[in-house]
Residue frames relative to the residue before (quaternion, step in Angstrom):
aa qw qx qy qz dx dy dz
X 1.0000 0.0000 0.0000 0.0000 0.00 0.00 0.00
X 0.2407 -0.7472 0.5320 0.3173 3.79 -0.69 0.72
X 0.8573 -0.3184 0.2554 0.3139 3.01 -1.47 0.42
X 0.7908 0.4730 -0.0852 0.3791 2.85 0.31 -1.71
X 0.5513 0.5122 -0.3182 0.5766 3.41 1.59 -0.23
X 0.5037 0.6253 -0.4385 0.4038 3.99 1.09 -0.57
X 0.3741 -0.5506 0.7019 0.2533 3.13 -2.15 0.30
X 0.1134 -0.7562 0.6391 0.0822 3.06 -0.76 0.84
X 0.3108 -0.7809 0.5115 -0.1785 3.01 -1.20 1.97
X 0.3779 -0.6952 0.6106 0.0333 3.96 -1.36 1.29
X 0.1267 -0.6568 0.7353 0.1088 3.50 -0.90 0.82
X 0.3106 0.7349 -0.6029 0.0006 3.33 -1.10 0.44
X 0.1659 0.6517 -0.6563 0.3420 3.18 -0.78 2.00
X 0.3065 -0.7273 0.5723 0.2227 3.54 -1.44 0.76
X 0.6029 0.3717 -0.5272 0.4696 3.85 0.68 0.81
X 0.4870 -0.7134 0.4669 0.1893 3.26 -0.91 1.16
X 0.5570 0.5820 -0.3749 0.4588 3.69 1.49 -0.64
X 0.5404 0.6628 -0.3021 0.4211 3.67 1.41 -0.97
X 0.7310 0.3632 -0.1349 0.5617 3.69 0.71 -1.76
X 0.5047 0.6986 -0.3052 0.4051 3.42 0.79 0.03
X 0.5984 0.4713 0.0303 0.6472 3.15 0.90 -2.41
X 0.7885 0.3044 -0.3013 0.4415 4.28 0.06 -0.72
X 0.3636 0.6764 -0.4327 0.4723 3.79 1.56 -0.66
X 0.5425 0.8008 -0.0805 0.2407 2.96 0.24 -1.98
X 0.7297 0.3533 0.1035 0.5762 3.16 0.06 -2.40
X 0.7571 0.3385 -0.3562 0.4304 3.59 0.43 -0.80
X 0.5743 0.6216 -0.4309 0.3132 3.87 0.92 -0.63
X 0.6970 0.4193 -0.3926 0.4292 3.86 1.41 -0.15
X 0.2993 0.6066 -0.3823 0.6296 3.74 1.92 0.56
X 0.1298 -0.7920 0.5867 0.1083 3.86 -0.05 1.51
X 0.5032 0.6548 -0.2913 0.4829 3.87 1.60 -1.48
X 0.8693 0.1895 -0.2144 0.4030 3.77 0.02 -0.67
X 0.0888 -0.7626 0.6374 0.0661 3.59 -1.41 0.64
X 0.4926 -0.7547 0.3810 0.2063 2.79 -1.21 1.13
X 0.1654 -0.8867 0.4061 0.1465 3.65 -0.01 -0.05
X 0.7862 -0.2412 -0.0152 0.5688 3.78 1.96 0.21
X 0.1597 -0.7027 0.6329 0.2831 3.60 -0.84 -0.86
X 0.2084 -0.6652 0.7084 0.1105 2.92 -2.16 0.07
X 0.4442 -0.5863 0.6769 0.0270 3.26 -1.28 0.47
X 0.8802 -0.1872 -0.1232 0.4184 3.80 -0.11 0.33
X 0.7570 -0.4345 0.2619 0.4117 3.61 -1.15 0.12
X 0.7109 0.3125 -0.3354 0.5334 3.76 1.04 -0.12
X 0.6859 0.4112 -0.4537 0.3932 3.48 0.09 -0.20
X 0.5025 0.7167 -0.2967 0.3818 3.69 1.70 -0.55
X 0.7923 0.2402 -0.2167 0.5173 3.16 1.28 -1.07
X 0.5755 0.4628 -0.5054 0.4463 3.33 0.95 0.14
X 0.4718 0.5242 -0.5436 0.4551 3.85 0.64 0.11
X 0.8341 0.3056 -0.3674 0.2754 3.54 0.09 -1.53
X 0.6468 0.5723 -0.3434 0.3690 3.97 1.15 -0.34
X 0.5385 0.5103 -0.4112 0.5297 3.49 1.70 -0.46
X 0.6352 0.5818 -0.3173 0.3967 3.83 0.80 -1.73
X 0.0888 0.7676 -0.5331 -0.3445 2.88 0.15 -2.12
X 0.0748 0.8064 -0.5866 -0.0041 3.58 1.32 0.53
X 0.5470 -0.5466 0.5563 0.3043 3.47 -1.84 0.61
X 0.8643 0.1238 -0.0857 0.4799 3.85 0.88 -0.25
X 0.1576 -0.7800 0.6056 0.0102 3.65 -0.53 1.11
X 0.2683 -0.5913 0.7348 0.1957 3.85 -1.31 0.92
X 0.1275 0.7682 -0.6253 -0.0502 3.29 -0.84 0.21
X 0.3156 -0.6986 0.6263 0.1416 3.28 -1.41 1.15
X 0.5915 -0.6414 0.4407 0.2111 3.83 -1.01 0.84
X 0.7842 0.2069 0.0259 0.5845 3.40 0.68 -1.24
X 0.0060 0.7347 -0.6041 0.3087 2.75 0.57 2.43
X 0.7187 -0.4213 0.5187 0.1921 3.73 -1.78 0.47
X 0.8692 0.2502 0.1190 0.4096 3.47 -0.54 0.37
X 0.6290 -0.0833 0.1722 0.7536 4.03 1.23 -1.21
X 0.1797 -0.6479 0.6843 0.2824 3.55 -1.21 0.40
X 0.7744 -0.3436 0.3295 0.4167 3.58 -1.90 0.74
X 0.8110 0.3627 -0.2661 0.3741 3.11 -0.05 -1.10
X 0.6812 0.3925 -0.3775 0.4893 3.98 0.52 -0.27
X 0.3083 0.6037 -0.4728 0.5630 3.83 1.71 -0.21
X 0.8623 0.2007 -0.2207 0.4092 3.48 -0.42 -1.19
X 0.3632 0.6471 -0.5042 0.4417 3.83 1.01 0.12
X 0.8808 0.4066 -0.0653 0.2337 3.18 0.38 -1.54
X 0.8393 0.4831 -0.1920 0.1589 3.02 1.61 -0.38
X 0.5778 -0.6639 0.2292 0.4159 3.60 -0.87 0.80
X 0.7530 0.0124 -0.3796 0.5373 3.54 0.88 -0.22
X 0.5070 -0.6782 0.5161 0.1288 3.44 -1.87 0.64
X 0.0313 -0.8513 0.5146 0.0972 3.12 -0.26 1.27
X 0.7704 -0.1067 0.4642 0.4237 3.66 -1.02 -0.60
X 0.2435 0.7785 -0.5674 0.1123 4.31 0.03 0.51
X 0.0220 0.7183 -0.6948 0.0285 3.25 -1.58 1.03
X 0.2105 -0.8132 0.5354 0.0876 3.33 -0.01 1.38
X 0.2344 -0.7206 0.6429 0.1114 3.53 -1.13 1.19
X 0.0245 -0.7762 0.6183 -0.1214 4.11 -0.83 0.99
X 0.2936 -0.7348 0.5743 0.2099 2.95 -0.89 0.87
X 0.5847 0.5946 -0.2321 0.5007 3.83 1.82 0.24
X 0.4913 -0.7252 0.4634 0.1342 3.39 -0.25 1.24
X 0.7388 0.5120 -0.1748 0.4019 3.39 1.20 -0.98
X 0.5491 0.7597 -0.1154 0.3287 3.00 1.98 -0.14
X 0.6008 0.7222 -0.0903 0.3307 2.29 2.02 -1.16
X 0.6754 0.5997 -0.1484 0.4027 3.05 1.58 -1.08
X 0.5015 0.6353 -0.3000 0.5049 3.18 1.78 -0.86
X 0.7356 0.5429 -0.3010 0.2711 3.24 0.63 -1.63
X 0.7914 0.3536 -0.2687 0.4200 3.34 0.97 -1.04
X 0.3915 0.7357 -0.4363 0.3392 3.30 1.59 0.09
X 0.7238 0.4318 -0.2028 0.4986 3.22 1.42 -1.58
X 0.7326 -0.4996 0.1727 0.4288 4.07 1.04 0.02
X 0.3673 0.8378 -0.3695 0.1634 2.87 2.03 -0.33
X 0.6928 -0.5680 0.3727 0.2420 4.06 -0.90 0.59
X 0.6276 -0.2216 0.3190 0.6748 3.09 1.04 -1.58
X 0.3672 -0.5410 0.7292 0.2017 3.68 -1.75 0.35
X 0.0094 -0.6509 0.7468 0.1358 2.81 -1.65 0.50
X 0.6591 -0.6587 0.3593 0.0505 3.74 -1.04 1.01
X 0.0241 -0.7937 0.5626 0.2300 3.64 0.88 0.07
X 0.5686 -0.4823 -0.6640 0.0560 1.49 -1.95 1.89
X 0.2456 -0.5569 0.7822 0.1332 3.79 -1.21 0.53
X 0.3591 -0.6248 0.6929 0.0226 3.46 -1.80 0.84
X 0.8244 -0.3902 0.2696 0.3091 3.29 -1.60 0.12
X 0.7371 0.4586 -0.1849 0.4606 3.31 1.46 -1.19
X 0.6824 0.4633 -0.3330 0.4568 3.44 1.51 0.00
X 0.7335 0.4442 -0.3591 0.3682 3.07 1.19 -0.21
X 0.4889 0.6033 -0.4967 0.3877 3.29 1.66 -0.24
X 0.6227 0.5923 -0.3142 0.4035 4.06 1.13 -0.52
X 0.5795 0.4616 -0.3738 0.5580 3.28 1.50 0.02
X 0.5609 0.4015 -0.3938 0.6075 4.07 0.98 -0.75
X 0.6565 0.2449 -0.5781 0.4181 3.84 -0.64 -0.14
X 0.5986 0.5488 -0.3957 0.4288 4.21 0.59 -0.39
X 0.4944 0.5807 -0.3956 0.5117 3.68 1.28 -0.73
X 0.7919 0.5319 -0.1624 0.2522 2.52 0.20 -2.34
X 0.4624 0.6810 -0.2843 0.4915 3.89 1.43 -1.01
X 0.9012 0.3680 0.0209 0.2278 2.99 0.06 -1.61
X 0.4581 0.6489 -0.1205 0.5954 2.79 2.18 -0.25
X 0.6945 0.3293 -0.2002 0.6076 3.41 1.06 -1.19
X 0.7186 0.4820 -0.3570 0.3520 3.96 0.50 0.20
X 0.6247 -0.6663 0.2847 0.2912 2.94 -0.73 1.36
X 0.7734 -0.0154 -0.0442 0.6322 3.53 1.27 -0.46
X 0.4091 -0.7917 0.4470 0.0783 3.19 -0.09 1.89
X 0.3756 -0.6846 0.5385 0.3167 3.73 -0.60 1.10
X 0.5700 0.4959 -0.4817 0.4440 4.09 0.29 -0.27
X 0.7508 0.3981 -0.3563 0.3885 3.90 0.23 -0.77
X 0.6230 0.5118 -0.4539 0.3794 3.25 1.24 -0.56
X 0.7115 0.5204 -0.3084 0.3575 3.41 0.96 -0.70
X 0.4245 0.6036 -0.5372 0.4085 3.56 1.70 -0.44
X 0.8864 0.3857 -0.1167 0.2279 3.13 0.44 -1.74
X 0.3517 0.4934 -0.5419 0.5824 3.51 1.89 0.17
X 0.7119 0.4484 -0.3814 0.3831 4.29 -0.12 -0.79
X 0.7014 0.5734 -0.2015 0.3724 3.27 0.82 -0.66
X 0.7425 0.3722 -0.2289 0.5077 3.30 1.05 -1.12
X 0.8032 -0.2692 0.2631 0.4617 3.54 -1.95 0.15
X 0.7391 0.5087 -0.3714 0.2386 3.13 -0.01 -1.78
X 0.7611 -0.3016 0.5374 0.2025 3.14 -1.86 -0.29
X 0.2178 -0.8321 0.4669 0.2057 3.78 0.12 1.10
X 0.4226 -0.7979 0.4039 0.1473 3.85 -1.29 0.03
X 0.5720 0.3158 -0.1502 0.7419 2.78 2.39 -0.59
X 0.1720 0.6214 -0.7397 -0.1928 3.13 -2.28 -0.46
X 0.5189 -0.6932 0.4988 0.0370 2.68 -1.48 1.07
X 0.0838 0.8699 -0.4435 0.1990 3.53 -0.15 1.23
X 0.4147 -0.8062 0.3822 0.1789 3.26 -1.15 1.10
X 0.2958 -0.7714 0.5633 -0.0061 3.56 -0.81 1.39
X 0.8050 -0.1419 0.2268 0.5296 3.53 0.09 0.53
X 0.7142 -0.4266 0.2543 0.4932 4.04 -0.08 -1.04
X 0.6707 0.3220 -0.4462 0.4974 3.09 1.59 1.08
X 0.7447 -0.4274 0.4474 0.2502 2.96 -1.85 0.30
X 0.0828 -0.8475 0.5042 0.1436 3.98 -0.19 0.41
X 0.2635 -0.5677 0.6803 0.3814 3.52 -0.90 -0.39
X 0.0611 0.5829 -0.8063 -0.0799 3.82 -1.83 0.04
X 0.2733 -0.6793 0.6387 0.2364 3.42 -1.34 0.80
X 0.5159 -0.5483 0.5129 0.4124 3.56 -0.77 0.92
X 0.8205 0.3949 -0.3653 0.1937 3.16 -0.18 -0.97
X 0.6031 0.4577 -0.3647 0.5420 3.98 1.30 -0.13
X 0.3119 0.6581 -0.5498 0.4090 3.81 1.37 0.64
X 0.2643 -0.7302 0.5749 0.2579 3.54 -1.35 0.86
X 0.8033 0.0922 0.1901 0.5569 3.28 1.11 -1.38
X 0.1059 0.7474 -0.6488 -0.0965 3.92 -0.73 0.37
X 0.3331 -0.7352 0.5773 -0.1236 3.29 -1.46 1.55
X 0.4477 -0.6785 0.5738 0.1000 3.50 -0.77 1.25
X 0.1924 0.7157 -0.6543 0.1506 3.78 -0.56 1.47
X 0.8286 -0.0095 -0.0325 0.5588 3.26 -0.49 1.08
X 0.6148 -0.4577 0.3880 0.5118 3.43 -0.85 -1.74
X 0.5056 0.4306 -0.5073 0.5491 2.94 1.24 2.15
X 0.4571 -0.6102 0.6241 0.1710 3.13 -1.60 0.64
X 0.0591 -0.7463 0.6433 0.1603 3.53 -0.70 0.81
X 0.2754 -0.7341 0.5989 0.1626 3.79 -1.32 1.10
X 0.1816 -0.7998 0.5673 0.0742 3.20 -0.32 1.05
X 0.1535 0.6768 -0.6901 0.2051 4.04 -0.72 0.94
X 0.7517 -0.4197 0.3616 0.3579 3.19 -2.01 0.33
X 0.7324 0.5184 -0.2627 0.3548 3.58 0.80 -0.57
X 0.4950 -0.5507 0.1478 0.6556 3.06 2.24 0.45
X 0.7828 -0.4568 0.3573 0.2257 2.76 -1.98 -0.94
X 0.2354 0.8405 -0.4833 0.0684 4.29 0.15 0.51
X 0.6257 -0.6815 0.3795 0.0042 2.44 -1.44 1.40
X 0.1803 -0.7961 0.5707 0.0890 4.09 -0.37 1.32
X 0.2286 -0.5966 0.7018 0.3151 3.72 -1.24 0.50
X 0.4538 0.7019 -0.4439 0.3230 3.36 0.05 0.65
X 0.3104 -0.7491 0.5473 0.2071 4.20 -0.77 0.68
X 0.6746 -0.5188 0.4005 0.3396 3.23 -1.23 1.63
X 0.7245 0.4729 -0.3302 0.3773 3.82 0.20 -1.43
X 0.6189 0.5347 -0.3034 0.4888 3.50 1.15 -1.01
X 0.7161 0.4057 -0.3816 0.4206 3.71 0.47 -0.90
X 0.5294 0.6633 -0.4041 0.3413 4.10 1.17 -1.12
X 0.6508 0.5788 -0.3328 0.3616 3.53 0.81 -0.94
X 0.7950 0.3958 -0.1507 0.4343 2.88 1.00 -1.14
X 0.4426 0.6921 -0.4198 0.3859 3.98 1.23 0.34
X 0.4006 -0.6003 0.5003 0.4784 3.43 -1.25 -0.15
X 0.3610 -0.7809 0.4139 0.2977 3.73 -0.42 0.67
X 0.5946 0.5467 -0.3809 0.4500 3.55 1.02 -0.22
X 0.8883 -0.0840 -0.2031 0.4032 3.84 1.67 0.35
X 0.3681 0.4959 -0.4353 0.6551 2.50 1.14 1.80
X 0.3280 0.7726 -0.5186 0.1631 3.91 -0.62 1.16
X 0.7828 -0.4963 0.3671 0.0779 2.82 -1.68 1.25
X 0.1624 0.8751 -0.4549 0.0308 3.45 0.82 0.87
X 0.7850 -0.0181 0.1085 0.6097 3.34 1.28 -0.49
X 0.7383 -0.4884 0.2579 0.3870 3.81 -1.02 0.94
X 0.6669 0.5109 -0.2298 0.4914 3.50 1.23 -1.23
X 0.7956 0.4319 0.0506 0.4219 3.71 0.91 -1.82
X 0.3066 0.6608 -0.6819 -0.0653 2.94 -1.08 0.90
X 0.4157 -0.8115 0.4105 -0.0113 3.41 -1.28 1.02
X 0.4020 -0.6644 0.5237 0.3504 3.66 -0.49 0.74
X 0.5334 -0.6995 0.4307 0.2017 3.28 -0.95 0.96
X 0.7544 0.3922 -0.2269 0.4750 3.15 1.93 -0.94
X 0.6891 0.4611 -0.3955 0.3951 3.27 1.19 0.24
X 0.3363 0.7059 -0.4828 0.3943 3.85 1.85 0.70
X 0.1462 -0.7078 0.6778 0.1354 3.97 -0.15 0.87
X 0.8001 -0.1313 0.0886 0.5785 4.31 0.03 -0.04
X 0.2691 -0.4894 0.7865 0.2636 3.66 -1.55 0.90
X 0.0094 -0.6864 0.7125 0.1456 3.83 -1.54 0.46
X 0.5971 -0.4409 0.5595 0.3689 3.12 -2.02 0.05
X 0.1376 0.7229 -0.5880 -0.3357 3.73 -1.06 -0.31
X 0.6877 -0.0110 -0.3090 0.6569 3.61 1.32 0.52
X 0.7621 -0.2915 0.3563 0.4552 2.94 -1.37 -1.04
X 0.8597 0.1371 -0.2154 0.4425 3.58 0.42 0.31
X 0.3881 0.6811 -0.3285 0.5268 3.24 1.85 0.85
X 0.2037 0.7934 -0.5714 -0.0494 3.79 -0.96 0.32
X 0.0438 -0.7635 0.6271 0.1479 3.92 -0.41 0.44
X 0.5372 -0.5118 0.6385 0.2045 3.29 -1.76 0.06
X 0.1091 -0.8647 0.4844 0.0762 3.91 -0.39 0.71
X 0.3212 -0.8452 0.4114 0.1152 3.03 0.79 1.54
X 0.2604 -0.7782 0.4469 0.3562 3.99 -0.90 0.54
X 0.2980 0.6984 -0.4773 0.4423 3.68 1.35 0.68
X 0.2907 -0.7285 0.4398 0.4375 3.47 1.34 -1.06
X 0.1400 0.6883 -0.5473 0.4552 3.47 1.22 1.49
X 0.1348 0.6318 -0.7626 -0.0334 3.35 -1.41 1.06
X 0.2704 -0.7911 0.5426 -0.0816 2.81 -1.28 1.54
X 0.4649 -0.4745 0.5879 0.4616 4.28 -0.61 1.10
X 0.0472 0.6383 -0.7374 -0.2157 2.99 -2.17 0.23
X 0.6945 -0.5675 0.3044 0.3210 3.37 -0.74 1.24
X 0.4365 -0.7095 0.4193 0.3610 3.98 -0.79 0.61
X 0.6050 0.4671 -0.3629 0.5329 3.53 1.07 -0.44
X 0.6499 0.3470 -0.4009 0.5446 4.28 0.70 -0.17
X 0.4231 0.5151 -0.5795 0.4689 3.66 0.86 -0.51
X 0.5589 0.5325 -0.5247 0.3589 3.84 -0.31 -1.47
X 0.7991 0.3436 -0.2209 0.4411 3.97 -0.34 -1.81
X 0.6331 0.6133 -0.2813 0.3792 3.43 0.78 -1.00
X 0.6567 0.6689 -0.2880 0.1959 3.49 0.93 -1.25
X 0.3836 0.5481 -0.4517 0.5903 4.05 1.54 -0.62
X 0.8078 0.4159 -0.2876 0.3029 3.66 -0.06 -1.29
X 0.4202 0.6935 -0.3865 0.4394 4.27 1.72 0.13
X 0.0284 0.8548 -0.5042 -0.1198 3.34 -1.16 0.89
């Protein structure tokens, strides 16, 4: 294969036995060439904006910049599979656009299921991972999330969301197709909504606007949100205030 026909590929991880062990794995991958590594979150992203490699491993719990604010930050956007030895990571990763995860330790047969995902996505004129870097990335309002179901990855369109709810340090998305669970903080997800239907009713709640069938009173200094799931939800005394024209 000629060069020029390779992927050309980023290790980035801060245990040398790791970049070693994935080197290694990638040397039976004839299509892809490596081209270096890093070792912590700044030299990682100055590699991929100097390099600009077409594919980046990336390890989360980096030195210095963690994976995921690496791939926040950078100017060009390559292809990302984030390797974690954290399960909980996983969800972030594809939240943030990431391709695929790879599981520390992962073996030969799991990563070769991540290269045929490379390899996909690579040959398409508009790779479905960049769109999601750059839907996650940019200002606007997002359209998807990405959410774990068991050992897969799910799509949810935001917009057939009824309600998302603050549980712990998850966000449960509540829709018709049930109920799943984000590693992900309520304040972090608000930014990203469309605010004209999605609101802030209360620290815990926020609520499609189209799926609110009546704000009610239940006394005189009480308001809930009558979800059409058949959710009643507190609203908050300072959103009551804006909310209050909208009480029946």
């Amino acid at each position: 294969m000629n060069e020029a026909d390779r992927i050309s590929a980023l290790i980035v991880d801060d245990e040398p036995i790791a970049r070693a062990g994935l080197r290694h794995l990638l040397a039976d991958a004839p299509w892809i060439q490596c081209i270096g590594e890093a070792a912590n979150g700044p030299a990682a992203l100055a590699a991929i904006d100097s390099q600009r490699p077409d594919l980046v491993f990336l390890d989360i719990q980096l030195p210095g910049l963690l994976g995921t604010d690496v791939m926040a930050r950078l100017q060009h956007r390559p292809v990302v599979v984030f390797t974690t030895a954290f399960a909980e990571h996983a969800v972030t990763a594809f939240e943030l656009g990431a391709l695929d995860y790879l599981l520390k330790p992962f073996g030969a047969e799991r990563l070769t299921a991540a290269l045929e995902r490379v390899r996909a996505a690579l040959g398409e004129p508009a790779p479905p991972a960049l769109e999601r870097f750059g839907e996650a990335m940019s200002p606007g309002p997002i359209s998807r999330l990405f959410v774990r179901n068991g050992r897969v990855i799910v799509p949810v369109a935001v917009a057939g969301v009824t309600r998302f709810e603050a549980i712990g340090d998850y966000v449960a998305v509540h829709a018709a197709s049930g109920m799943q669970l984000l590693h992900l903080s309520l304040n972090k997800l608000e930014t990203r909504l469309d605010p004209l239907r999605f609101v802030r009713i209360h620290r815990s709640h926020i609520v499609n606007l189209d799926q609110v069938k009546a704000f009610r009173r239940q006394d005189a200094s009480t308001l809930v949100a009558v979800m059409a799931d058949g959710a009643i939800l507190p609203v908050s005394r300072s959103k009551a205030q804006v909310l209050r024209h909208l009480a029946v």
